[in-house]
Backbone as XML, in Angstrom:
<?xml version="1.0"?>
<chain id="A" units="angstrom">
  <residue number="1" name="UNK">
    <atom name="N" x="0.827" y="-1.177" z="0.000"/>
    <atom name="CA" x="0.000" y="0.000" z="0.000"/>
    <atom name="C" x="0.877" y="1.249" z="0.000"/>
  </residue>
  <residue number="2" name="UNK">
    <atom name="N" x="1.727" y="1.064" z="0.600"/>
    <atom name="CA" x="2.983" y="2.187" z="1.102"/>
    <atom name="C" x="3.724" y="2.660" z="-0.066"/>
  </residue>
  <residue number="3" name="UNK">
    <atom name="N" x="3.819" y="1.418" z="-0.883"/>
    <atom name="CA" x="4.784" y="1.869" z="-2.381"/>
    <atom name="C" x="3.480" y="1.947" z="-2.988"/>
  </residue>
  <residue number="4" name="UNK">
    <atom name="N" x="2.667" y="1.648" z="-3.475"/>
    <atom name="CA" x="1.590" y="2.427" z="-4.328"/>
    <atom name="C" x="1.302" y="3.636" z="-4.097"/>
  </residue>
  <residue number="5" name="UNK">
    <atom name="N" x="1.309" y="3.999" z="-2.961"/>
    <atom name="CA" x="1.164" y="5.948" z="-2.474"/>
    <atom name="C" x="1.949" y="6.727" z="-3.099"/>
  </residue>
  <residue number="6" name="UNK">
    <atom name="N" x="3.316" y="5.874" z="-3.167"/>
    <atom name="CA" x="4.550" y="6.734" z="-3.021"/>
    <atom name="C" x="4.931" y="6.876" z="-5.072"/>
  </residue>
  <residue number="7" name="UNK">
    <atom name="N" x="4.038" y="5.873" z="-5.933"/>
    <atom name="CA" x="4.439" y="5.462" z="-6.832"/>
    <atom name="C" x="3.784" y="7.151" z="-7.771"/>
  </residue>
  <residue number="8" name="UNK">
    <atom name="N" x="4.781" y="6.912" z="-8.232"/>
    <atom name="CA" x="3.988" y="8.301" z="-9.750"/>
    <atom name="C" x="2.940" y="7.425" z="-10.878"/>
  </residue>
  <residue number="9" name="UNK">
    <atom name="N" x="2.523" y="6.809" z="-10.684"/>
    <atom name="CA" x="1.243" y="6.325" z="-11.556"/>
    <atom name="C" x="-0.212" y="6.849" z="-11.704"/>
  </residue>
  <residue number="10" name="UNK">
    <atom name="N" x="0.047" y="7.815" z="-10.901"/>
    <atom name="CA" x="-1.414" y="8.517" z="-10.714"/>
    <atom name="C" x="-1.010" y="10.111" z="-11.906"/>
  </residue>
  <residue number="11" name="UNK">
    <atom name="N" x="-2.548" y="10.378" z="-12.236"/>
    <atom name="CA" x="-2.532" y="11.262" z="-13.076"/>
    <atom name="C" x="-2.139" y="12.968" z="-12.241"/>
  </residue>
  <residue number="12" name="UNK">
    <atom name="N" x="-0.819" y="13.278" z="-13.043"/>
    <atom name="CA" x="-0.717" y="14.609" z="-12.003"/>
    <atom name="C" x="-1.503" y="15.812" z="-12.407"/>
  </residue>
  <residue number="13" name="UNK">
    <atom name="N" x="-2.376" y="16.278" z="-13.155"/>
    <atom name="CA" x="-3.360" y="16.721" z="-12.899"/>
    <atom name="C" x="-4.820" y="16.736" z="-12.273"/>
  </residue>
  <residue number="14" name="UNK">
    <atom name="N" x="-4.398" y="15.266" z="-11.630"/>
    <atom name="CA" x="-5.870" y="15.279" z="-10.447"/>
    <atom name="C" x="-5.897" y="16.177" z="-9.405"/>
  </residue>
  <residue number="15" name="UNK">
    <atom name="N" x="-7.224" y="16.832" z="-9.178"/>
    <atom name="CA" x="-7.246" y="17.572" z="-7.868"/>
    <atom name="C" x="-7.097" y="17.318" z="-6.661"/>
  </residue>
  <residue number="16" name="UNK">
    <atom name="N" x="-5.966" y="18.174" z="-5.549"/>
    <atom name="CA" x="-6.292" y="17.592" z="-4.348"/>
    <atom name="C" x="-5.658" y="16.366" z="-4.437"/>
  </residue>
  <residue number="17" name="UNK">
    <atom name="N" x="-4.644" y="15.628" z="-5.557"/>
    <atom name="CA" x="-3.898" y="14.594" z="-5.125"/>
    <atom name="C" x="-3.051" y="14.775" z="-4.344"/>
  </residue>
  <residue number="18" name="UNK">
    <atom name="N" x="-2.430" y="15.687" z="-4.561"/>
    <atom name="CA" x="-1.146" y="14.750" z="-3.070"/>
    <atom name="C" x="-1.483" y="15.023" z="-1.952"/>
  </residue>
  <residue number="19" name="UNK">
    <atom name="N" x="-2.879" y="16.200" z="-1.574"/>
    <atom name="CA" x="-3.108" y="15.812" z="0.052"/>
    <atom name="C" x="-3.876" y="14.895" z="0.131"/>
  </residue>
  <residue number="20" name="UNK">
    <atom name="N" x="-4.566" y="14.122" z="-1.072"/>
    <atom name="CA" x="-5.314" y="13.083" z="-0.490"/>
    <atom name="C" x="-4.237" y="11.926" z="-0.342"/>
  </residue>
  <residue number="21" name="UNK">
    <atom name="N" x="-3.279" y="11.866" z="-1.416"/>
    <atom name="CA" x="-2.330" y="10.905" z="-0.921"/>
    <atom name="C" x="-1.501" y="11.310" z="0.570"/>
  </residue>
  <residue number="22" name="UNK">
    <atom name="N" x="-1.514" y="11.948" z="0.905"/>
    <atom name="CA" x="-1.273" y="12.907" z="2.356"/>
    <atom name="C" x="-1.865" y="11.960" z="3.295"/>
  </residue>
  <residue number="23" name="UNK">
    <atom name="N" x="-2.892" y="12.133" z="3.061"/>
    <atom name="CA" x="-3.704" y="11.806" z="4.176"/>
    <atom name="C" x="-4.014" y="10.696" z="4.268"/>
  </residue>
  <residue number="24" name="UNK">
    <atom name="N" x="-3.842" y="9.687" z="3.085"/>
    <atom name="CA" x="-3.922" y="7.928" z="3.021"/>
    <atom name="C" x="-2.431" y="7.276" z="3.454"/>
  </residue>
  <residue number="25" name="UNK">
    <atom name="N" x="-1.572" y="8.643" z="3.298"/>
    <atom name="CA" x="0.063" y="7.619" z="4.127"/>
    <atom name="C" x="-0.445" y="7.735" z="5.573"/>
  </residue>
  <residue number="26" name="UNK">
    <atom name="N" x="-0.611" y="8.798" z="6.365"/>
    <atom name="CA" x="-0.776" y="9.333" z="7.967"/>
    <atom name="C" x="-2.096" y="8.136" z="7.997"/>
  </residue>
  <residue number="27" name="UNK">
    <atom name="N" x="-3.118" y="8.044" z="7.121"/>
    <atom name="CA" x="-3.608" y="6.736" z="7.982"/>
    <atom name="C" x="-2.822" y="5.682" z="8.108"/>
  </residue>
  <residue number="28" name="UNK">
    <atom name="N" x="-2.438" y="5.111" z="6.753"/>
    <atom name="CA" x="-1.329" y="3.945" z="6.721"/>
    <atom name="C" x="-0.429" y="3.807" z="7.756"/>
  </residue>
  <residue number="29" name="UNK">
    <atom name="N" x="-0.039" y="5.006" z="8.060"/>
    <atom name="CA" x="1.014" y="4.720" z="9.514"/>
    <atom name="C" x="0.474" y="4.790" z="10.538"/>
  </residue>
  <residue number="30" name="UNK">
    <atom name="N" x="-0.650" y="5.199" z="10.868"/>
    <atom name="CA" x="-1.313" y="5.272" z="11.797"/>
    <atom name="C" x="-1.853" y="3.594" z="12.195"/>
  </residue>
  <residue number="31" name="UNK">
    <atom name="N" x="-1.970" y="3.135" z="11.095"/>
    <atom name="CA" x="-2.809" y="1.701" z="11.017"/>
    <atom name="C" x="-1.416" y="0.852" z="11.374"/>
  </residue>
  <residue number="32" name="UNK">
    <atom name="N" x="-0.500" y="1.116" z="11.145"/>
    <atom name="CA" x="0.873" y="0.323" z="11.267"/>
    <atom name="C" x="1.145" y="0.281" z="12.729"/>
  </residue>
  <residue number="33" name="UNK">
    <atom name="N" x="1.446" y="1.372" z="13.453"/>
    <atom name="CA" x="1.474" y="1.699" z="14.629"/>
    <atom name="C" x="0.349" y="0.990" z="15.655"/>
  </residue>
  <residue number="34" name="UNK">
    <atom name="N" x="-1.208" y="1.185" z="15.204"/>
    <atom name="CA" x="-1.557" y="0.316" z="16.219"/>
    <atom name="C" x="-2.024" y="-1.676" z="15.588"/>
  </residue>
  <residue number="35" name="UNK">
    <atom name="N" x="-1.509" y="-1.109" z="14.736"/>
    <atom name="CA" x="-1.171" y="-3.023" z="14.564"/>
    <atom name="C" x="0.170" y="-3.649" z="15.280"/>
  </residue>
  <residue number="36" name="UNK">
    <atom name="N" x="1.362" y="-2.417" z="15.225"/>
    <atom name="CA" x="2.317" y="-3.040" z="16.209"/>
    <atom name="C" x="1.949" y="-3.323" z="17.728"/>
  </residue>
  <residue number="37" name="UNK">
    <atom name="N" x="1.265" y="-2.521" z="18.039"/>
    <atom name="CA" x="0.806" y="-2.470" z="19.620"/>
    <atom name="C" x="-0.557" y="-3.416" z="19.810"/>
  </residue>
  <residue number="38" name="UNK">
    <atom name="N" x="-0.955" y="-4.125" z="18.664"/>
    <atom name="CA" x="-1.911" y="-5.488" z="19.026"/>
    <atom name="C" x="-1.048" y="-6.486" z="18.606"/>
  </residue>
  <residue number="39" name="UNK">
    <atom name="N" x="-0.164" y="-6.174" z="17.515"/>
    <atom name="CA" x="0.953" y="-7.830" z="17.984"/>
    <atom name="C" x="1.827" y="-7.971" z="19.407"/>
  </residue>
  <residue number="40" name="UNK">
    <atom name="N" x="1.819" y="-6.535" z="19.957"/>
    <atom name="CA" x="2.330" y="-7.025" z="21.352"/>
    <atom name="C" x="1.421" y="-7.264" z="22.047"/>
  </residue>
  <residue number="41" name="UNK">
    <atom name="N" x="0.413" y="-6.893" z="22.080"/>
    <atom name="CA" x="-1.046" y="-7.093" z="23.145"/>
    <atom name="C" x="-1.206" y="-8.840" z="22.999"/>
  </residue>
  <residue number="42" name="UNK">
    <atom name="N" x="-1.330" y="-9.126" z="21.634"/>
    <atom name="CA" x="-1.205" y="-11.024" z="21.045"/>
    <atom name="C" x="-0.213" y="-11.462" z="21.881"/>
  </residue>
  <residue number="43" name="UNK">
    <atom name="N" x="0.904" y="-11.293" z="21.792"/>
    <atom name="CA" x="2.284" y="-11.793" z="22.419"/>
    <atom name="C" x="1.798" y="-11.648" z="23.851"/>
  </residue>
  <residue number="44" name="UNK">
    <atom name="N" x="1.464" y="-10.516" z="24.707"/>
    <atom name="CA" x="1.445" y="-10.738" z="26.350"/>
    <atom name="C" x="0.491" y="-11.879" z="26.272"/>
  </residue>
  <residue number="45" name="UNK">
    <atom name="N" x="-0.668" y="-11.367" z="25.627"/>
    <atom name="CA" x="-1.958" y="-12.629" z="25.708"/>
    <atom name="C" x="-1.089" y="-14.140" z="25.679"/>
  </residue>
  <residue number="46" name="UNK">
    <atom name="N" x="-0.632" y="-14.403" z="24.981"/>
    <atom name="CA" x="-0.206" y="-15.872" z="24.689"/>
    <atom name="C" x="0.781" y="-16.223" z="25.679"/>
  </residue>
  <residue number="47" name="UNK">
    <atom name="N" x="1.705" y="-15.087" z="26.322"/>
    <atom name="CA" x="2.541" y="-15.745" z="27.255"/>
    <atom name="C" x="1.465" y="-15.820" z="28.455"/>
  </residue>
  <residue number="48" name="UNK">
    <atom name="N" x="0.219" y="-14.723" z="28.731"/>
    <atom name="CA" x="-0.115" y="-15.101" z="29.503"/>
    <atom name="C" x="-0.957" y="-16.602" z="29.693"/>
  </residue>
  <residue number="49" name="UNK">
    <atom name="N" x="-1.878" y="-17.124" z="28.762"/>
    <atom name="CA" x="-2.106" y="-18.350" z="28.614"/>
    <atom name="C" x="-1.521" y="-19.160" z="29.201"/>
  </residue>
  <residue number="50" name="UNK">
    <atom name="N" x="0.358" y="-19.030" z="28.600"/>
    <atom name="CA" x="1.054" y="-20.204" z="29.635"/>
    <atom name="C" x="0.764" y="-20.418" z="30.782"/>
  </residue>
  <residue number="51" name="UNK">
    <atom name="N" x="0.464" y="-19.435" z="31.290"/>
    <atom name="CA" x="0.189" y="-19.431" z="33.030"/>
    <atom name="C" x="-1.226" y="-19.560" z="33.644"/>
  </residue>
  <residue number="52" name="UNK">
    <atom name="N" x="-2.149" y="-20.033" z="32.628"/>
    <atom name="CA" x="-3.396" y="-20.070" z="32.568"/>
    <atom name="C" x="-3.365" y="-21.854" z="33.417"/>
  </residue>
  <residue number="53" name="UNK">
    <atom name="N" x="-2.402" y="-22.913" z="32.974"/>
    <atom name="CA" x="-2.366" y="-24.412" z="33.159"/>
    <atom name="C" x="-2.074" y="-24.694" z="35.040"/>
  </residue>
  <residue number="54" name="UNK">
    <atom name="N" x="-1.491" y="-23.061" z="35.306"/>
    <atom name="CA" x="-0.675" y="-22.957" z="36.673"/>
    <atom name="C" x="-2.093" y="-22.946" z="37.650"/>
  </residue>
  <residue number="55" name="UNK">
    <atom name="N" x="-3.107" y="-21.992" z="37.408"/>
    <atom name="CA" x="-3.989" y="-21.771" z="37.805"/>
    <atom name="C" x="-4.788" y="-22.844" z="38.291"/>
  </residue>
  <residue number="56" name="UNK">
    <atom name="N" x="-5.461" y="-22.708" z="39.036"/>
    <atom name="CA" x="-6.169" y="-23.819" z="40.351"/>
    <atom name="C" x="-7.765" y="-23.595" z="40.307"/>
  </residue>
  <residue number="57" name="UNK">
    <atom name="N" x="-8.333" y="-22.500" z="40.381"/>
    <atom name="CA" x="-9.647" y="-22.114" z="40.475"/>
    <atom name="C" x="-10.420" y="-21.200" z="39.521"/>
  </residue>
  <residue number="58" name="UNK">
    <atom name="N" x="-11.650" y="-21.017" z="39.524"/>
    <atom name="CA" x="-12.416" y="-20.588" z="38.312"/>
    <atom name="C" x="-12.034" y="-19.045" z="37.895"/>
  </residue>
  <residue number="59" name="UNK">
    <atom name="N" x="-12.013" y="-18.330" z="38.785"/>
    <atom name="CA" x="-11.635" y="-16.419" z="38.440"/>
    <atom name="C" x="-10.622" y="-16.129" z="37.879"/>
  </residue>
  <residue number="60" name="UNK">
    <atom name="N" x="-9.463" y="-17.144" z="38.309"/>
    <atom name="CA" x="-8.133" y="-17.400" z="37.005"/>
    <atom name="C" x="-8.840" y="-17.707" z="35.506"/>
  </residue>
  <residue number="61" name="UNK">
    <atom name="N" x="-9.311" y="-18.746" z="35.237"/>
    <atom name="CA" x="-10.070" y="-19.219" z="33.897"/>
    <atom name="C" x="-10.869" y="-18.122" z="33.380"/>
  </residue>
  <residue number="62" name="UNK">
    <atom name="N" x="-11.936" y="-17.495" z="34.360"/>
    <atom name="CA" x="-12.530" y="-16.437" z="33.899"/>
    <atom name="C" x="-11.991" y="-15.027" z="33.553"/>
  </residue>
  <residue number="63" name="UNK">
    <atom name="N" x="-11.232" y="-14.705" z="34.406"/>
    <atom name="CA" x="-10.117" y="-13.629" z="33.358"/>
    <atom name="C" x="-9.409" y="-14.030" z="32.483"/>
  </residue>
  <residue number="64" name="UNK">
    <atom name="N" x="-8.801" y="-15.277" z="32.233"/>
    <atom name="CA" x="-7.987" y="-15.100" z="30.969"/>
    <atom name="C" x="-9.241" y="-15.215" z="29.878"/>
  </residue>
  <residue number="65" name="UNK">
    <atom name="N" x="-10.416" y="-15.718" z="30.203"/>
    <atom name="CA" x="-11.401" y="-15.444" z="28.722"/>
    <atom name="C" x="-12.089" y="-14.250" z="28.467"/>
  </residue>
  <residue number="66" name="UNK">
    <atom name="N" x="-12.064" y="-13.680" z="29.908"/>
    <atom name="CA" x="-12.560" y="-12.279" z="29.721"/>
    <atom name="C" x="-11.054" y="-11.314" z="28.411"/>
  </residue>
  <residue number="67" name="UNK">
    <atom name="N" x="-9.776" y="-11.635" z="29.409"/>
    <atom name="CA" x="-8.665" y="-11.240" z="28.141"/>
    <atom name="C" x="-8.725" y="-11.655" z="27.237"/>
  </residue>
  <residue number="68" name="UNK">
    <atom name="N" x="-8.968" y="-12.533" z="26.430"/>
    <atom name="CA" x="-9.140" y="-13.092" z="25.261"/>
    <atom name="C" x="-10.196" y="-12.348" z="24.679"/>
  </residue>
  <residue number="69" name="UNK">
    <atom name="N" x="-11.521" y="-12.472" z="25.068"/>
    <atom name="CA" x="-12.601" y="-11.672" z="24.134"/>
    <atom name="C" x="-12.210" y="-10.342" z="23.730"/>
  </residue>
  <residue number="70" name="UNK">
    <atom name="N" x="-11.087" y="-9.502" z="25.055"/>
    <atom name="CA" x="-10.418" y="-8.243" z="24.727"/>
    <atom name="C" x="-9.764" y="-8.147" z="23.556"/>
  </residue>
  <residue number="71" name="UNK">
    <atom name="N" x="-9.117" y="-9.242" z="23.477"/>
    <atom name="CA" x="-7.860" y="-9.361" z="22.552"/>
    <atom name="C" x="-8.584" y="-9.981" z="21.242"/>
  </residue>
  <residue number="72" name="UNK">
    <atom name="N" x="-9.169" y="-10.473" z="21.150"/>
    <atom name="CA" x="-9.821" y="-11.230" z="19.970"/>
    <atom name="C" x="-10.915" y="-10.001" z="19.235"/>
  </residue>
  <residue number="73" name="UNK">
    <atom name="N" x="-11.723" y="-9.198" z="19.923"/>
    <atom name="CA" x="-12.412" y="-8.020" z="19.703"/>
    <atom name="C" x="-11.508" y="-6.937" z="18.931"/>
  </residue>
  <residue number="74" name="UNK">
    <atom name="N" x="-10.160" y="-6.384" z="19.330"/>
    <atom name="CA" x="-8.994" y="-5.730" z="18.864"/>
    <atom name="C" x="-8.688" y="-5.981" z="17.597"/>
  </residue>
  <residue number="75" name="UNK">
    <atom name="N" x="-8.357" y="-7.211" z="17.808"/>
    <atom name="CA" x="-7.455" y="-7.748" z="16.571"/>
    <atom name="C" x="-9.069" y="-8.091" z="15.114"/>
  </residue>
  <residue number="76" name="UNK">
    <atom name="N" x="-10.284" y="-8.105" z="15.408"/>
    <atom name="CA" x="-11.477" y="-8.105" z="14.477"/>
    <atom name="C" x="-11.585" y="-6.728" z="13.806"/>
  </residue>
  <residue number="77" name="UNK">
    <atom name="N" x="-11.926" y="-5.763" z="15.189"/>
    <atom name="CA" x="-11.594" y="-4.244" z="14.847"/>
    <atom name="C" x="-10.756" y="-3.678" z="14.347"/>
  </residue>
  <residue number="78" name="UNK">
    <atom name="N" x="-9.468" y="-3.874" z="14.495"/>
    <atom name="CA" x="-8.315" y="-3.621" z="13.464"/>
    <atom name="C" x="-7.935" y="-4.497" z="12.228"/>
  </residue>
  <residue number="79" name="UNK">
    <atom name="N" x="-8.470" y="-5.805" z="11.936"/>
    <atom name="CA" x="-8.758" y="-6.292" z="10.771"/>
    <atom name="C" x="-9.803" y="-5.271" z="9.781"/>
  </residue>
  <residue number="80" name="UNK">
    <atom name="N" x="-10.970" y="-5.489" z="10.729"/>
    <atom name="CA" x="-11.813" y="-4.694" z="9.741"/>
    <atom name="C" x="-11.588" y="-3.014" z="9.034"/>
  </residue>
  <residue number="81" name="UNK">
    <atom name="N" x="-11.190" y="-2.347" z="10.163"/>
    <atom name="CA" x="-10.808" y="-0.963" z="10.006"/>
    <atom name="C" x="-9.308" y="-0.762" z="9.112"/>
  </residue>
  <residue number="82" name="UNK">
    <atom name="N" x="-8.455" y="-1.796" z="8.644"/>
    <atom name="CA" x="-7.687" y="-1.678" z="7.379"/>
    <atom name="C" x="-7.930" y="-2.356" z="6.580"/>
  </residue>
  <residue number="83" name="UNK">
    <atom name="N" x="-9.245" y="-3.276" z="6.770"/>
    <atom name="CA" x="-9.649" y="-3.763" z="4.849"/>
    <atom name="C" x="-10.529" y="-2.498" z="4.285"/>
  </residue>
  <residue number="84" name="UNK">
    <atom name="N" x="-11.179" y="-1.536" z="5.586"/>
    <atom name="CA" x="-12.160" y="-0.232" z="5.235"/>
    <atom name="C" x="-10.823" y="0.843" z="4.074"/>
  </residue>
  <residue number="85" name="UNK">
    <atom name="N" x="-10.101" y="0.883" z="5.147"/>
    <atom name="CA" x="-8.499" y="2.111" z="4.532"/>
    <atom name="C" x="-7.994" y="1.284" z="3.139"/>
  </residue>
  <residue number="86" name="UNK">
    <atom name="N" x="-7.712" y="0.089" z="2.900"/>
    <atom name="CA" x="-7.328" y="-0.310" z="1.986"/>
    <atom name="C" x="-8.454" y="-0.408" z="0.446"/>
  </residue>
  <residue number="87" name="UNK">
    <atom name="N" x="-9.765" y="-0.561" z="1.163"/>
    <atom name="CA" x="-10.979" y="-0.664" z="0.096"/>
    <atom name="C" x="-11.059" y="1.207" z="-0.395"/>
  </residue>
  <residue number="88" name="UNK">
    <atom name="N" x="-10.795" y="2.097" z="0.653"/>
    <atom name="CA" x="-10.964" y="3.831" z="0.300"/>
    <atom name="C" x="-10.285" y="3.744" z="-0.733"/>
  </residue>
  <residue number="89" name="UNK">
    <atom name="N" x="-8.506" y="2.989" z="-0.442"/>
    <atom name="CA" x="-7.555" y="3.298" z="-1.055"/>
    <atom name="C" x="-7.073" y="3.646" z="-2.668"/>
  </residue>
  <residue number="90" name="UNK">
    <atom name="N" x="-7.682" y="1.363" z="-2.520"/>
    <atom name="CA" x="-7.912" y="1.047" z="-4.051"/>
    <atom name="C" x="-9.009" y="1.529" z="-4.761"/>
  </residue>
  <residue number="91" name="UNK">
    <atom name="N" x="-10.102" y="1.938" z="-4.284"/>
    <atom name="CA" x="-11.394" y="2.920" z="-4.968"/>
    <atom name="C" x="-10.791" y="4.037" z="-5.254"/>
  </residue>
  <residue number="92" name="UNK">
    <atom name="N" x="-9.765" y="4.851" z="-4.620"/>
    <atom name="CA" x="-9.661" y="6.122" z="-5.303"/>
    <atom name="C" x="-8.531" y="5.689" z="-6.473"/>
  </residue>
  <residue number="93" name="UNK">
    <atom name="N" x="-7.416" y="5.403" z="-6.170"/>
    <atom name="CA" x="-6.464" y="5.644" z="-6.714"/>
    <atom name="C" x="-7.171" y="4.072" z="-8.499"/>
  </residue>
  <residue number="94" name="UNK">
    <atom name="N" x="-7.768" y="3.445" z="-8.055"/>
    <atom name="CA" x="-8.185" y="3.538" z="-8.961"/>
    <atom name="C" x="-8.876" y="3.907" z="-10.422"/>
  </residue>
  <residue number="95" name="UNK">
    <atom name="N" x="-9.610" y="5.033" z="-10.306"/>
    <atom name="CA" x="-9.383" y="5.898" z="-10.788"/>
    <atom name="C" x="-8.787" y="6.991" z="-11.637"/>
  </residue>
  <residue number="96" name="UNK">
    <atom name="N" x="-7.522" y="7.327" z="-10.614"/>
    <atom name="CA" x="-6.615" y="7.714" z="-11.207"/>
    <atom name="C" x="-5.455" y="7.605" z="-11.879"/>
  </residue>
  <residue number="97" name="UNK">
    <atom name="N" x="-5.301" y="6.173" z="-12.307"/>
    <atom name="CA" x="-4.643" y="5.940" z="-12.750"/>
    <atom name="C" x="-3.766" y="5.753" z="-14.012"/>
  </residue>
  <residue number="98" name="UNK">
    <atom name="N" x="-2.499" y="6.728" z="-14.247"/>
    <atom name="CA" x="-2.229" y="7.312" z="-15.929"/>
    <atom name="C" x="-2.657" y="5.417" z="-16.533"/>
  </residue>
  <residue number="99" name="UNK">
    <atom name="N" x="-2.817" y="6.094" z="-17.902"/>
    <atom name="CA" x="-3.305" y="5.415" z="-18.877"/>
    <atom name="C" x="-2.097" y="4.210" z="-19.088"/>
  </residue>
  <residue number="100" name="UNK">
    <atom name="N" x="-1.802" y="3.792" z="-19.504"/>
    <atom name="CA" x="-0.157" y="2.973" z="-20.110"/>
    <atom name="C" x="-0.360" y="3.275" z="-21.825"/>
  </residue>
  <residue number="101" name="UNK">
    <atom name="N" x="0.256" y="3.879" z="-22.325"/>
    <atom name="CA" x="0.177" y="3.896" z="-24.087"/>
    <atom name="C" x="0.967" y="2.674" z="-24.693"/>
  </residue>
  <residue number="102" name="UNK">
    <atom name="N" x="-0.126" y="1.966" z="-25.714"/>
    <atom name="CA" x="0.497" y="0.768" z="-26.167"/>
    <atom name="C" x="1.920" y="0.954" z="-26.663"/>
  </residue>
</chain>
């Protein structure tokens, strides 16, 4: 997505292109950033699991599924909210895209 932004294939007389391409990188990184911070949220989740087998009684079991629905809810919401940025993406720049002359 990152090198298609950055690519000159778009027609440079479109209006308002490069702040709309502006504003589709700052989401892109924006979307990068908190996808790094749910692969670490995944990672605590899973080490915490390990320690889920240690556990003896039910309020242990019931928080780690209460964490899980947290973590599983996140990672749906941030699936969905960059197939939304990626579907804006390819709809616009579709569009604009120079011709190729045979």
């Amino acid at each position: 997505m990152k090198k298609l932004l950055e690519s000159y294939v778009f027609e440079p007389n479109t209006p308002n292109l490069f702040e709309r391409l502006q504003d589709y990188k700052a989401h892109l990184a924006s979307a990068n950033v908190a996808w790094a911070a749910l692969k670490l949220a995944v990672k605590k989740h899973e080490n915490d699991l390990g320690g889920m087998l240690e556990c003896k009684d039910d309020t242990c079991d019931l928080t780690f599924y209460e964490q899980h629905k947290l973590v599983k809810k996140q990672v749906l919401h941030s699936f969905e909210t960059f197939k939304l940025l990626k579907s804006e993406i390819f709809n616009y720049a579709g569009g604009i895209l120079k011709n190729r002359k045979p």
